[in-house]
C-alpha positions, -999 to 999 in steps of 0.1 A, spaced: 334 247 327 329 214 319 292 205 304 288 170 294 311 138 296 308 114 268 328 85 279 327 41 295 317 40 326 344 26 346 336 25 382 303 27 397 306 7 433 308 37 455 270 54 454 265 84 449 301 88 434 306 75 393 339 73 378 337 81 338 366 73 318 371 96 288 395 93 264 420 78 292 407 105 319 392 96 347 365 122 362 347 116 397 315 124 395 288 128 422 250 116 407 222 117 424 205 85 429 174 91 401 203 89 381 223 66 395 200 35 394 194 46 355 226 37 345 242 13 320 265 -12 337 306 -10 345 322 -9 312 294 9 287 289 40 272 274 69 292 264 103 282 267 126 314 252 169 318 274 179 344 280 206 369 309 218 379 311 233 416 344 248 427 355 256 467 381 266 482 383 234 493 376 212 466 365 206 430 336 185 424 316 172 392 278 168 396 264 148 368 226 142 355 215 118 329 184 149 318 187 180 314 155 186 339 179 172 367 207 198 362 180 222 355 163 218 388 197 212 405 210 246 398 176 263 408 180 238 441 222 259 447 208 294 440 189 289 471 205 304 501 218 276 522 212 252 497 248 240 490 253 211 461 252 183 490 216 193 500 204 195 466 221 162 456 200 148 487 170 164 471 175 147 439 179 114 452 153 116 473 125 131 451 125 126 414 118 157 396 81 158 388 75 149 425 96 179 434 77 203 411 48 188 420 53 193 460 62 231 450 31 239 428 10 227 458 31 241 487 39 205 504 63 207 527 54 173 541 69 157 509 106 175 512 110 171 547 108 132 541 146 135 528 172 132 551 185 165 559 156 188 549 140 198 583 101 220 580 121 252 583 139 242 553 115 230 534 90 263 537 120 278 525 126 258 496 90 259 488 88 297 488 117 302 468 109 277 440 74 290 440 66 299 399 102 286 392 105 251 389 72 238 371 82 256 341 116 248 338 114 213 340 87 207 314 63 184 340 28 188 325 5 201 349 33 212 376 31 250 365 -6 265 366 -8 291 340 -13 321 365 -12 328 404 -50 329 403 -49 291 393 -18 283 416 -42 299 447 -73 275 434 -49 250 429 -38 253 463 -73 257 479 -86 224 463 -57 209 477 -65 220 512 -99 210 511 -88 179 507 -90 166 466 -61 150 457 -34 172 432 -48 149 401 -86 160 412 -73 194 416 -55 196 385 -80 182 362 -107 207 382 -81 239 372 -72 230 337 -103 241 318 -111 271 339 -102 299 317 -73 322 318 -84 351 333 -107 340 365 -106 353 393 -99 329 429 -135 335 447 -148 324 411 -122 296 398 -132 279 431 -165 277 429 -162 265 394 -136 238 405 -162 228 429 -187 227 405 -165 205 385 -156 185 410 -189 177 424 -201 158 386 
């Protein structure tokens, strides 16, 4: 298994595909484009996390400059029908916060923006990373503390306040409440 590449970035002119020289070796590796635009130029030093995905077909190195991105990348693969293609796509086209955020409140509107995630997708993506992928990737905020808060969460969202509004209306509500009573505290709170 290969990890991490440490070498000079020696080729970068074919998106999403890198080429990292290391100690005389070449790898190919496939970034996604959060990634890709954060690099140094042709010719520096570049510290990669990789993933290594192995076919029958073919070998291919994914590489992330964070460890959130590889993080989220191999929840993305456990998915069924989620291959490292489509979670690539993903990660270029959603950074991660915005990806844990359109999970914590159920947005499928947000994933089906990226070419090659249709609805049926996307509500399938949504349910699986459901209570997964706010915690791993250390977004504040993206993970409520409990599925109580996740439902207000959710139902401020649908009545229409914005995730920040909803957010800030959820964070002081205290651990144990129950929905009917978290909402109407939320609305309380919101209505200052």
């Amino acid at each position: 298994m290969i990890g991490r590449l440490i070498g000079m970035l020696a080729d970068k002119s074919s998106p999403p595909q890198l080429l990292v020289d290391v100690n005389g070796v070449g790898y190919e590796v496939d970034v996604p484009m959060s990634s890709f635009f954060n690099l140094p130029a042709s010719g520096e030093r570049v510290t990669l996390l990789t993933h290594f995905v192995v076919r029958e077909d073919a070998q291919v190195l994914f590489g992330f400059l964070t460890a959130d991105e590889r993080n989220t990348f191999r929840q993305l693969i456990k998915i069924s029908g989620v291959g490292p293609r489509m979670a690539l796509s993903l990660l270029s086209g959603l950074s991660v916060a915005d990806l844990a955020h359109a999970v914590t409140a159920q947005d499928a509107s947000r994933l089906v923006k990226v070419p090659g995630i249709g609805k049926k997708t996307a509500e399938r993506l949504l349910l699986e990373l459901k209570g997964k992928l706010g915690a791993d990737i250390g977004v504040p905020g993206a993970a409520p503390a409990s599925d109580a808060q996740a439902d207000i969460l959710q139902a401020l969202v649908a009545l229409g306040y914005s995730e920040r509004e909803a957010h800030a209306a959820v964070k002081p509500l205290p651990a144990g409440v129950a929905v009917g009573e978290g909402i109407r505290l939320a609305l309380k709170a919101l209505s200052r």
